[in-house]
C-alpha positions in Angstrom: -3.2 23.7 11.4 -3.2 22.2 15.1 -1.6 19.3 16.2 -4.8 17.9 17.1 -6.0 17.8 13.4 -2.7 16.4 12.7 -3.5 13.3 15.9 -7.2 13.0 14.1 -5.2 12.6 10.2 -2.9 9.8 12.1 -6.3 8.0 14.0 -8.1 8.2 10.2 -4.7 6.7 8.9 -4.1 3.8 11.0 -7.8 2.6 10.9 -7.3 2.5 6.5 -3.9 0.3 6.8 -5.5 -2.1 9.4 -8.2 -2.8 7.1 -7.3 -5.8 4.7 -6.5 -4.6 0.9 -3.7 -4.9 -1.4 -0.7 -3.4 0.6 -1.0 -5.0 3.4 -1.2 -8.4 1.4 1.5 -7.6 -0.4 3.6 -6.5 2.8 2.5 -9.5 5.0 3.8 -11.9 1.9 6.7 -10.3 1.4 7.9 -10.6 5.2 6.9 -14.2 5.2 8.3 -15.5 1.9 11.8 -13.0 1.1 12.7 -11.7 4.5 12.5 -8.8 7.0 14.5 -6.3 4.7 12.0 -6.8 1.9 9.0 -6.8 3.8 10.5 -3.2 5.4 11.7 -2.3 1.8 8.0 -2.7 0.5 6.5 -0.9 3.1 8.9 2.1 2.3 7.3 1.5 -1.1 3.9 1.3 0.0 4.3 4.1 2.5 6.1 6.4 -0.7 3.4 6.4 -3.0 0.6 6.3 -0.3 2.3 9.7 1.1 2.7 10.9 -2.2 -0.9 10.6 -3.1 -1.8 13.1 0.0 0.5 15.3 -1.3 -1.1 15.4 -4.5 -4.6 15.6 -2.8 -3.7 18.6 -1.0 -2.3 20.2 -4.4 -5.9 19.6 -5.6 -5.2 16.2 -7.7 -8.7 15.4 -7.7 -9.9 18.2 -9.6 -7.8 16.5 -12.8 -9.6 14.0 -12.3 -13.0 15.6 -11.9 -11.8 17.3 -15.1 -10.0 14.6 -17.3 -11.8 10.8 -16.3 -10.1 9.1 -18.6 -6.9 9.8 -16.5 -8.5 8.4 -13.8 -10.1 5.4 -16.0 -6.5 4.7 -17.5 -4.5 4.7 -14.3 -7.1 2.7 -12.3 -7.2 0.2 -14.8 -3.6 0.1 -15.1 -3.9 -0.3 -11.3 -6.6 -3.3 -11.3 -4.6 -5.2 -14.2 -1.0 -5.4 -11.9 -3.1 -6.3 -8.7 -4.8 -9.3 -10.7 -0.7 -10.0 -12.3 0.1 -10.6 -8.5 -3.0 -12.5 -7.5 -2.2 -15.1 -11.2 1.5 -15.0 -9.8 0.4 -16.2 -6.2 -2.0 -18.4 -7.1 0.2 -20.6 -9.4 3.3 -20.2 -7.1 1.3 -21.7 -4.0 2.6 -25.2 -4.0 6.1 -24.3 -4.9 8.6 -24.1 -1.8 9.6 -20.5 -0.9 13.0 -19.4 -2.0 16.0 -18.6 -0.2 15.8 -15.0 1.3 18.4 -12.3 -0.2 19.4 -9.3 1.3 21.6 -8.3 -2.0 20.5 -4.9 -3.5 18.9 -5.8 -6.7 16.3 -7.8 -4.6 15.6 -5.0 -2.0 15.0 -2.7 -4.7 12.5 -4.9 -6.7 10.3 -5.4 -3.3 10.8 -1.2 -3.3 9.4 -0.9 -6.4 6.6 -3.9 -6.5 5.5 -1.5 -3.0 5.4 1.5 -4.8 3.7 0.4 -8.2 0.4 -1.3 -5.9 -0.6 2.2 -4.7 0.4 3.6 -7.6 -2.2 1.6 -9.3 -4.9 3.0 -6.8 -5.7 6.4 -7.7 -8.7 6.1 -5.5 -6.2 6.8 -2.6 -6.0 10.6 -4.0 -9.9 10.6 -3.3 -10.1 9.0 -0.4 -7.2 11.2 0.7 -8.8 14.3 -0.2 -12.1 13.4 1.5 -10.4 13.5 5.0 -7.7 16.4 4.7 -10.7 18.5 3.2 -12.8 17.1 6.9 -9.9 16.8 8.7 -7.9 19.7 8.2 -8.7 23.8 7.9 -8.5 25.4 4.8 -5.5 27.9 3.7 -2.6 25.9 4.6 1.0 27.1 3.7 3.0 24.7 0.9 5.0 24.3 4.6 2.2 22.8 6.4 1.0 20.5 3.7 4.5 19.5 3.3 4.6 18.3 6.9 1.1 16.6 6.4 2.8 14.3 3.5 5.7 14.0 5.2 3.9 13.0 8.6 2.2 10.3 6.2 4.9 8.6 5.3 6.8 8.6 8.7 3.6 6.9 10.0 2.8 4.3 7.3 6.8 3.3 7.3 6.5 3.1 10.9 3.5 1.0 10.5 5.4 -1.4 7.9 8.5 -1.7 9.7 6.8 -2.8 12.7 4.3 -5.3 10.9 7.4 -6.7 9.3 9.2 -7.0 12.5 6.6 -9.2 14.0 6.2 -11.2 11.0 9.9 -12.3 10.2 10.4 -14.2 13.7 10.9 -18.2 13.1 7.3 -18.8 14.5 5.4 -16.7 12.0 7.3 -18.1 9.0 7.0 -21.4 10.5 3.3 -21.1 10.6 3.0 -19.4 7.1 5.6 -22.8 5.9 2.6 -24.9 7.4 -0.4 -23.3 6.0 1.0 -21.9 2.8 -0.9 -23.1 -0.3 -4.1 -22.3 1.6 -3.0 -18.6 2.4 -1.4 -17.9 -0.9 -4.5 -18.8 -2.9 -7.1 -17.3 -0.3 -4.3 -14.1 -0.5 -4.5 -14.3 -4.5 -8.6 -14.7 -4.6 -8.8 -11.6 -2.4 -6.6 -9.8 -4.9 -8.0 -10.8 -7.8 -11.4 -9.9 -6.1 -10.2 -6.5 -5.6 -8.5 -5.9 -8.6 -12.1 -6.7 -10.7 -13.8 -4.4 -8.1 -11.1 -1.7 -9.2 -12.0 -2.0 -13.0 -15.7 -2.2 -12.5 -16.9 0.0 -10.0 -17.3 3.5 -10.6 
């Protein structure tokens, strides 16, 4: 592996999280509504299971699938099912004032965990994963080298996250969000729901 295969991974990587979807939904409204901690703590969360699922691509994860679908069925499902349980939750919580932010523990860990459990509900990150290390990178790697490419995924995407969340939490974004908030809470939860029926029918 060269470090150019590693800058082309990073390029492929950045172009996926600018491209709207459920995690970056779920990070901007975090940020906006609970804080700049959350929003960071749910972009570790994103970022953990996102990285996770390269690892598992490079340790040939798709071939279960290829072999057992109804593993892939079940957890997609699974997947589709929690991301329409946050668009129901956004959509009925839209005209309600936001709450107070919290920086206590139990709260940072719940944003942690809400991260974590969206793209863990997305097994087609393992494909799409595996599509680009299998273009990207050479074959033959050392368990040290696909280590690094995991752990190079997550640096980037919690990076990525902290930054996004950063920018969001300054008065003027949440003052904007305050002004505009039913609109962009249901538009957030139709494009959720959207996706989440796209997960359960497509193929």
């Amino acid at each position: 592996m060269e470090l150019s295969h590693l800058i082309a991974f990073n390029l492929t990587l950045l172009a996926a999280m600018a491209s709207p979807g459920p995690a970056l939904l779920l990070a901007l409204k975090t940020t906006l509504t609970s804080g700049r901690m959350a929003g960071i703590m749910t972009g570790l969360g994103l970022g953990s299971m996102a990285a996770l699922w390269t690892a598992l691509a490079l340790l040939g994860l798709e071939g279960v699938f290829a072999l057992f679908p109804w593993a892939y069925a079940l957890l997609k499902t699974a997947g589709a099912l929690y991301l329409l349980y946050i668009a129901y939750g956004m959509w009925t919580d839209a005209a309600k004032p936001l709450p107070e932010t919290s920086a206590d523990a139990p709260h940072l860990r719940r944003a942690f965990f809400r991260g974590f459990a969206v793209n863990i509900g997305n097994p087609k990150s393992v494909i799409f994963a595996a599509s680009v290390l299998l273009v990207i990178f050479p074959q033959g790697m050392s368990f040290a080298e696909k280590a690094s490419i995991a752990l190079n995924h997550l640096l980037v995407e919690c990076a990525v996250y902290t930054l996004f969340a950063l920018a969001l939490s300054t008065p003027p974004a949440r003052a904007g969000y305050l002004r505009l908030k039913p609109v962009f809470d249901r538009a957030a939860a139709l494009l959720l729901g959207a996706l989440g029926l796209r997960l359960i029918f497509s193929k």
